[in-house]
Structure formats: structure tokens, C-alpha cells
N, C-alpha and C positions, 0 to 999 in steps of 0.2 A: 931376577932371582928373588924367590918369596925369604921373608924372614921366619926364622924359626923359632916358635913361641915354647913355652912354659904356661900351663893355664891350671887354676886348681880350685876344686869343687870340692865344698863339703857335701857330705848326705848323712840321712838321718841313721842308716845303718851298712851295713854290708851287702845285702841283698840290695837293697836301692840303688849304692854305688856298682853292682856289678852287673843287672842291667843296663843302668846308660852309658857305664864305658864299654860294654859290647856291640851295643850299638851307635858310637860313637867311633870305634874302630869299623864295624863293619860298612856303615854309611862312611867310610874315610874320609872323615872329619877329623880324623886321632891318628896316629902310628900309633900310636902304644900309653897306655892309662895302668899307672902302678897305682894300688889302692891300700891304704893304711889303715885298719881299723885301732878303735881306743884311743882317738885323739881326742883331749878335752878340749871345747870349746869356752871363753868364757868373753860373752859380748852384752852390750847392750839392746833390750829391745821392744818396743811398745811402752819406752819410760825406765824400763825395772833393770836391772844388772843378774843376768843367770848364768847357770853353766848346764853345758848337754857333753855327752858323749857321741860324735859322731867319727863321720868312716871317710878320710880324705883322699883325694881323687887328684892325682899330678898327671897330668893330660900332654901330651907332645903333640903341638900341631904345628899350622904357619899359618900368619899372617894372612895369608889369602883366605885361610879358612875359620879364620876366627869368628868373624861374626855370625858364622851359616853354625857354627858351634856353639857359642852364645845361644842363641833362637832356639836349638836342639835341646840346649840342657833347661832353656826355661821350660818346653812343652816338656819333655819329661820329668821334671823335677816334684817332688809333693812339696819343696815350700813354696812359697807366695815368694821370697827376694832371696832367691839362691846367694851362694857366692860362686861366682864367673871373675876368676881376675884372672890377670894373664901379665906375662912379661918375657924380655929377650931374653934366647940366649947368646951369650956373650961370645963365649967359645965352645967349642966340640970339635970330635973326631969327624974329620970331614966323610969317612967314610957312611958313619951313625947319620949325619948331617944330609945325606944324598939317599939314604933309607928312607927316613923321614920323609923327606920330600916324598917321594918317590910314593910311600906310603898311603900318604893324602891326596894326590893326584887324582884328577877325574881321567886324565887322560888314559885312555888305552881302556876302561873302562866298560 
């Protein structure tokens, strides 16, 4: 049984972010990509300390499918070092949990 991830991508806007999580769901790579716009970012980068406004992207996938989602949001993405992190989850309704899967599967395909 694959693990079930949490992955989360900033972008630079809204339109960007709903792009690749449509295609992120359709290529089922994702179950499902909730998108937040008006998240302030504020990091370091090329030396200097900035802040942006960007549109966050909490991605559901699995472990199987993480890295071919990785690869996917780099080719789609307009930055040069996206952010791609990911993490378990811990718990859930096993129902939601068997979606999921389910979701991302190639099988039956």
C-alpha cells in the first residue's frame, strides 16, 4: 500500500496555480489540489530578504506518485526553484484515504 502524501506548491498567481493542479489532477498525479490565493511569502533569495504574494497549492497524492509530480510541477512551473515539499499523512478517514488512492492510480486507466 502506497503512502499518502500532503505536497505544497507555491505560484506566482492564481491562474498559474490553477493550471497545474488541473493538470495535475487530470494526469493523476493529484486527487484533489485546494488552492489559496493571498498568501504572503517572505524568504530569502539570490542574497536579499523579499516578500511576494503568491497563490498556495496543498496537493493530495502518494508516494508512488510523488516524484513523476515533482518533475510535472517543475516543467510546468515559471520559477526556476519552485517549492515541491511534501509530507505524510498521518491520519485520515480511511474512506477519503482509499479515494485517494484510488484517484491517482494508473490502473484501470
Amino acid at each position: 500500500m502506497s503512502q499518502e502524501l500532503i505536497a505544497l506548491v507555491t505560484a506566482p498567481n492564481k491562474d498559474e496555480a490553477s493550471r497545474i493542479a488541473s493538470l495535475l489532477v487530470t494526469e493523476r498525479l493529484a486527487a484533489c489540489v485546494n488552492i489559496i490565493s493571498g498568501v504572503e511569502s517572505v524568504y530569502r533569495w539570490q542574497g536579499e530578504v523579499t516578500s511576494d504574494t503568491e497563490t498556495l497549492m496543498i496537493i493530495k497524492t502518494t508516494g508512488e506518485r510523488y516524484l513523476e509530480l515533482e518533475r510535472r510541477v517543475k516543467e510546468l512551473h515559471s520559477y526556476s526553484t519552485p517549492e515541491v515539499i511534501a509530507f505524510k499523512i498521518e491520519r485520515g478517514s480511511n474512506a477519503y484515504l482509499q479515494w485517494l488512492r484510488e484517484s491517482t492510480s494508473n490502473e484501470g486507466v
